[in-house]
SELUMDO-627162 format. One record per residue: residue number from 1; residue in one letter; x negated, y negated, z of N, C-alpha, C in turn. Coordinates in Angstrom, 3 decimals. Last residue first. Layout:
// residues N
NUM;A;X;Y;Z;X;Y;Z;X;Y;Z;
...
***
This chain:
// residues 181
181;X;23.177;-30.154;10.363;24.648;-30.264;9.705;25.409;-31.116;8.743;
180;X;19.796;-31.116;10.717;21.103;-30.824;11.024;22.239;-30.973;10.137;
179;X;17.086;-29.383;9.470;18.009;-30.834;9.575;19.537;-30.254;9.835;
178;X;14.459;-27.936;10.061;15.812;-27.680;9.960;16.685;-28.825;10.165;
177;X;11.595;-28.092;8.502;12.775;-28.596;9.320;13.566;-28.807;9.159;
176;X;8.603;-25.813;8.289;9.915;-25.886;7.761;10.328;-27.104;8.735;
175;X;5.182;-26.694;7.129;6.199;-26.927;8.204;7.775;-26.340;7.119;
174;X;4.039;-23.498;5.633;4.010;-25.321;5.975;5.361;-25.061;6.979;
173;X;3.954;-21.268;5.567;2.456;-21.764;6.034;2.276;-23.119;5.900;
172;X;6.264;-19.817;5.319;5.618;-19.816;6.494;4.086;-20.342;6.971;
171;X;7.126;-20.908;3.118;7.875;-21.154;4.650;7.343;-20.956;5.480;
170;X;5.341;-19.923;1.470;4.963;-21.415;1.380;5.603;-21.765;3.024;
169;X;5.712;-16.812;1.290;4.677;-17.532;1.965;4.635;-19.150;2.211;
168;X;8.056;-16.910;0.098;8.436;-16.941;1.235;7.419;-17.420;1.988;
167;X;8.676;-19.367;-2.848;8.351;-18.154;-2.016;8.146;-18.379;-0.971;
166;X;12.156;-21.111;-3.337;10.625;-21.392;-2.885;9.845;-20.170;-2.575;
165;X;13.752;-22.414;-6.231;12.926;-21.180;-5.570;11.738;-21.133;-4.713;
164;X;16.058;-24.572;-6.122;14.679;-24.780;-6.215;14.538;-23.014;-5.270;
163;X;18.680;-25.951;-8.091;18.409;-24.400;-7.324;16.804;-24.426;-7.336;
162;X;21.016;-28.793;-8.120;19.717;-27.916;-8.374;19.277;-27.068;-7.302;
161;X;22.374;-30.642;-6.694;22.981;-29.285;-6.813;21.932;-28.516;-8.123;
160;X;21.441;-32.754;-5.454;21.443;-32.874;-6.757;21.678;-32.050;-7.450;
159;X;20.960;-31.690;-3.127;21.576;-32.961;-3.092;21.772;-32.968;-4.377;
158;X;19.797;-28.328;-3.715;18.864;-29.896;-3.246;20.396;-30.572;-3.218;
157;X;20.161;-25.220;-2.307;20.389;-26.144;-3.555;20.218;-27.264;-2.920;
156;X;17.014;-22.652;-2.703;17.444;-23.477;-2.017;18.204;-24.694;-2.768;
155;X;15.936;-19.050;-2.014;16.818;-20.368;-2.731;17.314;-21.878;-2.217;
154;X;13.097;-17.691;-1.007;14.432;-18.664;-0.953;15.192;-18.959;-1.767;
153;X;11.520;-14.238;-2.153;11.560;-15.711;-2.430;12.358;-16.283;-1.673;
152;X;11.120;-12.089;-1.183;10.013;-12.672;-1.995;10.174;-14.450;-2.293;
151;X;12.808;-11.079;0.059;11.812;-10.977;0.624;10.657;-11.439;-0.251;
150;X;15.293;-13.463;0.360;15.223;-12.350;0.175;13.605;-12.277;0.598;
149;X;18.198;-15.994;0.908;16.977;-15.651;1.441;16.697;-13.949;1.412;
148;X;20.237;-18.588;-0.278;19.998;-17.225;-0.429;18.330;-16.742;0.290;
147;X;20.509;-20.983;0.069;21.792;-20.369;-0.101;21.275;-18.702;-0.129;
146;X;20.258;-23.771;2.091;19.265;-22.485;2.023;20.836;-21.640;1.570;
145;X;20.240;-27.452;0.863;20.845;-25.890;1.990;20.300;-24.638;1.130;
144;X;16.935;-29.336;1.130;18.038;-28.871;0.932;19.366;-27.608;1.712;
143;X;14.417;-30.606;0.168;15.258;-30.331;1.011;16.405;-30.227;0.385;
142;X;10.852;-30.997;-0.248;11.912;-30.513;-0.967;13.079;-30.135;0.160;
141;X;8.388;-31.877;0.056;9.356;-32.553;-0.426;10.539;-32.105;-0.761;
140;X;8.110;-29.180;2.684;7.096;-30.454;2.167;8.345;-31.537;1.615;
139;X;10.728;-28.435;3.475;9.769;-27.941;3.156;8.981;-28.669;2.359;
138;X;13.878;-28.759;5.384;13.049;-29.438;4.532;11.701;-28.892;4.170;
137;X;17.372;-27.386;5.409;16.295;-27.667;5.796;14.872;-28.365;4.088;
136;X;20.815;-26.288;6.484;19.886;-27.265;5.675;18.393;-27.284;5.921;
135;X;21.720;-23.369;6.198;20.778;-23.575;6.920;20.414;-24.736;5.918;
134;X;23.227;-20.868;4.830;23.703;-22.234;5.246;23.031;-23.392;5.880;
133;X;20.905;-18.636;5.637;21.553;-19.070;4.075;22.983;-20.027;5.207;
132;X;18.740;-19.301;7.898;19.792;-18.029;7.250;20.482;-19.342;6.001;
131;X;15.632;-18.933;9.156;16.063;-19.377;8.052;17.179;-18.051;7.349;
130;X;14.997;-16.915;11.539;14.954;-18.453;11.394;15.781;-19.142;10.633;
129;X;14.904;-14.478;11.684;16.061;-14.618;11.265;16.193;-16.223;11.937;
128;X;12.605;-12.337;11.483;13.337;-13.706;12.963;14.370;-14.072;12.881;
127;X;13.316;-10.843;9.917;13.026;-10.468;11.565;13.205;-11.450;12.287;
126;X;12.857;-12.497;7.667;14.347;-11.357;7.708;14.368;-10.620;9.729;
125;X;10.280;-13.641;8.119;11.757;-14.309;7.904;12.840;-13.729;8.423;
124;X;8.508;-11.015;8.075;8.998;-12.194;9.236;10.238;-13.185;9.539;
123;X;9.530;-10.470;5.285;9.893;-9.488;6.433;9.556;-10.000;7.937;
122;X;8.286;-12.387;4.097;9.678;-12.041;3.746;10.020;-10.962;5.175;
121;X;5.824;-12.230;4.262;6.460;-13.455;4.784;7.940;-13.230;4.889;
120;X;5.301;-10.046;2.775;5.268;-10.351;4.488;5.883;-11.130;5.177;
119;X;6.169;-11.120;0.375;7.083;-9.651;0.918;6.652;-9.937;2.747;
118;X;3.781;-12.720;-0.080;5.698;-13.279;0.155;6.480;-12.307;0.758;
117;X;1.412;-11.626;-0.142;1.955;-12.454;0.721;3.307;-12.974;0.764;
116;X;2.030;-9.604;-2.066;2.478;-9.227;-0.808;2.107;-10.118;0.011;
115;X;2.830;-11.142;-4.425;3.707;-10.763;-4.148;3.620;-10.112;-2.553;
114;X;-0.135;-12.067;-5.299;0.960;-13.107;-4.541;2.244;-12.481;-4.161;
113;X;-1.699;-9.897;-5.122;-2.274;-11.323;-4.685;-0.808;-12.171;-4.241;
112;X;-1.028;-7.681;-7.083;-0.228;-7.844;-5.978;-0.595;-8.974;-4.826;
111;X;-2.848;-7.571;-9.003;-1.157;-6.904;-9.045;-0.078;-7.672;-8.168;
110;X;-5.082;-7.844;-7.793;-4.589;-8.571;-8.630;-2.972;-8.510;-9.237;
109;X;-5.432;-4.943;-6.514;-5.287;-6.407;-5.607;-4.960;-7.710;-6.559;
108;X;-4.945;-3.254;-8.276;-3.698;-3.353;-6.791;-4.233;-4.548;-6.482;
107;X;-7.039;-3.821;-9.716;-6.101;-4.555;-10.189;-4.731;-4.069;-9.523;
106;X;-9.591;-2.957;-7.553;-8.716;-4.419;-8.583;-7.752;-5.027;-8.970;
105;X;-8.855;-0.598;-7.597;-8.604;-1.190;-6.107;-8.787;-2.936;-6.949;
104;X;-9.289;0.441;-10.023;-8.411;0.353;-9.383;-7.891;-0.399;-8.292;
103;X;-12.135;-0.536;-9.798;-11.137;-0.385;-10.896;-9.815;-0.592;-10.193;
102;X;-13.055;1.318;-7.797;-13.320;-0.380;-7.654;-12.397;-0.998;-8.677;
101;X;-12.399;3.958;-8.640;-11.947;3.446;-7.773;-11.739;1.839;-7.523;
100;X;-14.667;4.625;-10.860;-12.861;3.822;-10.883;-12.143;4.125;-9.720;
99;X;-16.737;3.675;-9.440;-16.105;2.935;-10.724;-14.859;2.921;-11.034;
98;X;-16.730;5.719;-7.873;-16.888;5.175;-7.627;-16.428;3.774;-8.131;
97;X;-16.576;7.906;-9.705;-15.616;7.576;-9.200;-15.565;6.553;-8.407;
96;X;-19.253;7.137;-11.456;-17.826;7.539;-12.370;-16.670;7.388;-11.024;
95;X;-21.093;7.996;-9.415;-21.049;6.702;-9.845;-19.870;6.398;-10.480;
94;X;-20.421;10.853;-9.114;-20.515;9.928;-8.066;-19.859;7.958;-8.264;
93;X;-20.993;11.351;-11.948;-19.767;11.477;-11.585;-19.240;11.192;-9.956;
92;X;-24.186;11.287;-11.770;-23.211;10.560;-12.559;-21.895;10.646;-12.320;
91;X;-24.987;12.829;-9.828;-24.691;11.171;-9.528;-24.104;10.965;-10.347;
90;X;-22.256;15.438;-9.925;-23.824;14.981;-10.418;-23.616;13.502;-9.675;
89;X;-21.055;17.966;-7.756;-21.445;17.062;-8.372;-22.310;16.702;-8.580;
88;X;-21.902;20.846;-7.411;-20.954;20.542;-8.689;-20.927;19.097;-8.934;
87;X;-22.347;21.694;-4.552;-23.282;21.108;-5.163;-23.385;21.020;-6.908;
86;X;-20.739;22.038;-2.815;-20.974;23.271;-3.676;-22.114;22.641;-4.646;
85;X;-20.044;19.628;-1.965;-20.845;20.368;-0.808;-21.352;21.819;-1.560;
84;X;-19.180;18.575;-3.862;-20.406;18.064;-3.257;-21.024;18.984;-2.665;
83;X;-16.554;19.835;-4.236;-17.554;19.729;-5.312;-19.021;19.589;-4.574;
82;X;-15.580;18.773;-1.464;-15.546;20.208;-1.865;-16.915;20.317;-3.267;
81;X;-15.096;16.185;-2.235;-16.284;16.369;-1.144;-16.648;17.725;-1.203;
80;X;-13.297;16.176;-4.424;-14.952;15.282;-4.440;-15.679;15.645;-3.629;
79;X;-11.144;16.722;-2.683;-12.214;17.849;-3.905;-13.750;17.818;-4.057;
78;X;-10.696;14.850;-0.901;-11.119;15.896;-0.267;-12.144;16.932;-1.354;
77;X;-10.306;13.126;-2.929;-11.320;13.124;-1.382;-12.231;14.657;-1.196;
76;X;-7.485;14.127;-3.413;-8.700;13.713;-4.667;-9.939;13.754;-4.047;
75;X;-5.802;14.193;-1.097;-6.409;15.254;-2.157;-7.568;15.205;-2.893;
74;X;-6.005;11.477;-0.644;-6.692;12.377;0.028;-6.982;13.558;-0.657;
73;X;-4.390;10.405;-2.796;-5.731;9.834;-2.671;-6.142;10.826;-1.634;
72;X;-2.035;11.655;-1.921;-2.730;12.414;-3.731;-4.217;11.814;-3.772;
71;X;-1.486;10.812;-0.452;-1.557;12.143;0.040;-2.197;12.733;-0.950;
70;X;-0.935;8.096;-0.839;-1.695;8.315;0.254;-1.991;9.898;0.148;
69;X;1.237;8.694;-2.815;0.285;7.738;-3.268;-1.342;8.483;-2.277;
68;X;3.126;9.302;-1.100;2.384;10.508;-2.251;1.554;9.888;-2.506;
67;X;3.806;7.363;-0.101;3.575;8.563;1.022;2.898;8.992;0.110;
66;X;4.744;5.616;-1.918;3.224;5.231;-0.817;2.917;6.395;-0.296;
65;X;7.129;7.048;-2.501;6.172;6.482;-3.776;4.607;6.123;-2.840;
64;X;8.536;6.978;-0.457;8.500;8.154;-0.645;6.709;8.156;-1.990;
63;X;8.729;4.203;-0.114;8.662;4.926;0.763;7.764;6.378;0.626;
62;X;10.583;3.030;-2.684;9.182;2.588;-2.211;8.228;3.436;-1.277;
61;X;12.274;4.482;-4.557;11.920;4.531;-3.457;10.099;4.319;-2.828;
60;X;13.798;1.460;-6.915;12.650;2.562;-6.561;12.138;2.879;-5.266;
59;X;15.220;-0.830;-6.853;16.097;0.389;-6.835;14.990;1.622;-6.332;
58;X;14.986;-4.206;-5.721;13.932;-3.190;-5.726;14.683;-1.434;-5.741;
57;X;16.124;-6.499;-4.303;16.952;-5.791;-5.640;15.804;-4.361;-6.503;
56;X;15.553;-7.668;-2.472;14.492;-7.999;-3.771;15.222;-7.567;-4.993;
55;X;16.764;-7.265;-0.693;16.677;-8.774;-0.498;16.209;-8.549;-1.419;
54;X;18.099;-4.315;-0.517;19.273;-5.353;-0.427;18.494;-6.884;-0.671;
53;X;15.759;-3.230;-1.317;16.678;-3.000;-2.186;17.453;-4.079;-2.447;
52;X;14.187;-3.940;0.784;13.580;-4.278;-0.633;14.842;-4.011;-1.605;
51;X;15.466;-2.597;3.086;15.144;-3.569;2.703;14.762;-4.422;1.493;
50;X;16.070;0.231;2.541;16.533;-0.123;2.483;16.663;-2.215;2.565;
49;X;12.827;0.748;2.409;13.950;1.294;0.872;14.856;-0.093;1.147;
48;X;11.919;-0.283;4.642;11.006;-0.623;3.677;12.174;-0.294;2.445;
47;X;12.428;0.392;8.025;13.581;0.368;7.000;13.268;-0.515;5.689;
46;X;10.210;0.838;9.267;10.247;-0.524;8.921;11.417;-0.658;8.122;
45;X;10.502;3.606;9.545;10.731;2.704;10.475;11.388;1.427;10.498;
44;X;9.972;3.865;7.144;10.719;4.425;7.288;11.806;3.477;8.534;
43;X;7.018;3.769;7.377;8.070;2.656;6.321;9.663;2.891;6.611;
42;X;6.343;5.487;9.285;6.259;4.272;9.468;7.032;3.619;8.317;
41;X;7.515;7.842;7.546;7.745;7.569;8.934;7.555;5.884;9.427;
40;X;5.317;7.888;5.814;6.810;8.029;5.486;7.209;7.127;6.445;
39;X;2.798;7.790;7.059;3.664;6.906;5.976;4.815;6.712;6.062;
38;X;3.087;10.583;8.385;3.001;9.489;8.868;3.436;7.640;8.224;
37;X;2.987;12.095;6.320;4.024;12.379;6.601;4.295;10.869;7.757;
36;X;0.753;11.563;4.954;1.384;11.245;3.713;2.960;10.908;5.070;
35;X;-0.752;12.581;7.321;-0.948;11.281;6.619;-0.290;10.435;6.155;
34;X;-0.360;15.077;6.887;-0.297;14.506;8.112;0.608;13.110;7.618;
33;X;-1.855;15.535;4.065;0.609;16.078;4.520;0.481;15.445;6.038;
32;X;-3.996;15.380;4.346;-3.074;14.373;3.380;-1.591;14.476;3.657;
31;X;-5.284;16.993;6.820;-4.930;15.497;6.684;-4.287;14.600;5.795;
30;X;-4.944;19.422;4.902;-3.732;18.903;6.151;-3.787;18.081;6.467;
29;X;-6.640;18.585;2.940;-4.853;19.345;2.214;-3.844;18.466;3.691;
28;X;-9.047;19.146;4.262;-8.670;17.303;2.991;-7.001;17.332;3.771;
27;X;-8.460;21.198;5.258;-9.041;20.102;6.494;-8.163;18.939;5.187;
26;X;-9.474;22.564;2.854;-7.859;22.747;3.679;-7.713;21.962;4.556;
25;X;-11.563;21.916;1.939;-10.178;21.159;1.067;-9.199;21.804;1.904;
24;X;-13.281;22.484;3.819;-13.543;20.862;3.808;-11.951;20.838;2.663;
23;X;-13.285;25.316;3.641;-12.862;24.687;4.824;-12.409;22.996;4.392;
22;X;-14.451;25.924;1.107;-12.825;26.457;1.428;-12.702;25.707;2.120;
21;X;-17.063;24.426;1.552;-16.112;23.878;0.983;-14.620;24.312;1.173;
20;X;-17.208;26.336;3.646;-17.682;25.060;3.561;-16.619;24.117;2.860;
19;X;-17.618;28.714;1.564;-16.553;28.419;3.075;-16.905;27.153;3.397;
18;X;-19.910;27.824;0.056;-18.288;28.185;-0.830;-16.947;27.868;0.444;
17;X;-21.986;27.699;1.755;-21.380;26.708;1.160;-20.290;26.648;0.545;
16;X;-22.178;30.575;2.590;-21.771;29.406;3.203;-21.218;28.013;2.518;
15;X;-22.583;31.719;-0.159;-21.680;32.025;0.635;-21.611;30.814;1.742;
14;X;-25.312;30.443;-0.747;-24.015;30.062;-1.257;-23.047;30.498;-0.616;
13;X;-26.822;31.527;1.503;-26.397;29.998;1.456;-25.447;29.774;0.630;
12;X;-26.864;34.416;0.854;-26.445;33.300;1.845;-25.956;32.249;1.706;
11;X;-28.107;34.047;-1.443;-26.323;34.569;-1.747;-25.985;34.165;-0.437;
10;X;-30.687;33.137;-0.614;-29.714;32.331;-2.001;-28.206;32.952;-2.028;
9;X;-31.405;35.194;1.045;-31.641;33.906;1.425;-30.017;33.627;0.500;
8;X;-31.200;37.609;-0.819;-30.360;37.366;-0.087;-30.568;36.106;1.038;
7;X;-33.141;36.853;-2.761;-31.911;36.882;-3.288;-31.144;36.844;-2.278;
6;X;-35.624;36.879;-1.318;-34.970;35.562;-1.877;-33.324;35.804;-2.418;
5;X;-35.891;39.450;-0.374;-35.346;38.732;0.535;-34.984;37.417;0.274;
4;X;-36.655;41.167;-2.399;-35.484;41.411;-2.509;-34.857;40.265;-1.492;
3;X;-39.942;42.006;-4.053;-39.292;41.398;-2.553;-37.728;40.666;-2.889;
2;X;-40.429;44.672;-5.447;-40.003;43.816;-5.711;-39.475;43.572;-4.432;
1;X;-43.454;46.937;-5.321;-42.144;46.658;-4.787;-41.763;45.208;-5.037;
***
């Protein structure tokens, strides 16, 4: 007699592991539409379109572009973990996403080193509403009236009706003073 009880050990366990995985990419699926939907919502909040449009001149829906961003990085998660648990991945393709992830997460942070300290700075500015365009003021050596204020940069024309661009981080990490009238 042939013992028949390894085969059904082994169709066990795969059967579990297949629901396992079914489970682990519908769990990924609804935390990415949560997620993605939460995004929204918060930029949304932050009126992020309509801001970037009117101070940066930014036409692309920023909003809608992060939500999917966030919902397509969970997707991807979630497979990777689906694969895993079916036991489809190798280390090598561990190591492979791993790699380009760090990749990636590079050159968003080299992309964007100086533009999202100014966009922040830019959206403190535009909230306090410290610095409005008629506004003389001084910033290390440079003074002048404030003719334009967006979320990346100032304008500012000197005494000598030159246009000096200042970004927004510099306003907020030196002194400004507002000289009077």
């Amino acid at each position: 007699m042939v013992d028949l009880s390894i085969f059904n050990i082994d169709s066990q366990n795969i059967v579990i592991r297949l629901i396992t995985a079914i489970i682990i990419l519908l769990i990924g699926f609804v935390i990415a539409r949560i997620l993605s939907n939460l995004t929204k919502k918060l930029l949304q909040e932050l009126e992020t379109n309509r801001i970037l449009k009117e101070q940066a001149g930014v036409k692309i829906q920023v909003e809608e572009f992060i939500a999917s961003l966030v919902k397509y990085l969970i997707y991807f998660i979630a497979v990777i973990m689906a694969l895993n648990q079916l036991g489809l991945t190798t280390t090598l393709l561990s190591i492979l996403l791993i790699i380009i992830l760090a990749i990636l997460v590079g050159f968003i942070i080299l992309a964007f080193k100086d533009f999202i300290p100014n966009i922040v700075a830019g959206f403190m500015i535009h909230q306090k509403e410290k610095i409005q365009p008629g506004d003389k003021i001084r910033v290390k050596d440079i003074e002048g009236e404030v003719i334009h204020v967006n979320l990346v940069e100032t304008r500012i024309k000197t005494k000598k009706k030159d246009i000096v661009y200042i970004p927004n981080s510099m306003l907020t990490k030196n002194e400004v003073i507002k000289l009077k009238k």
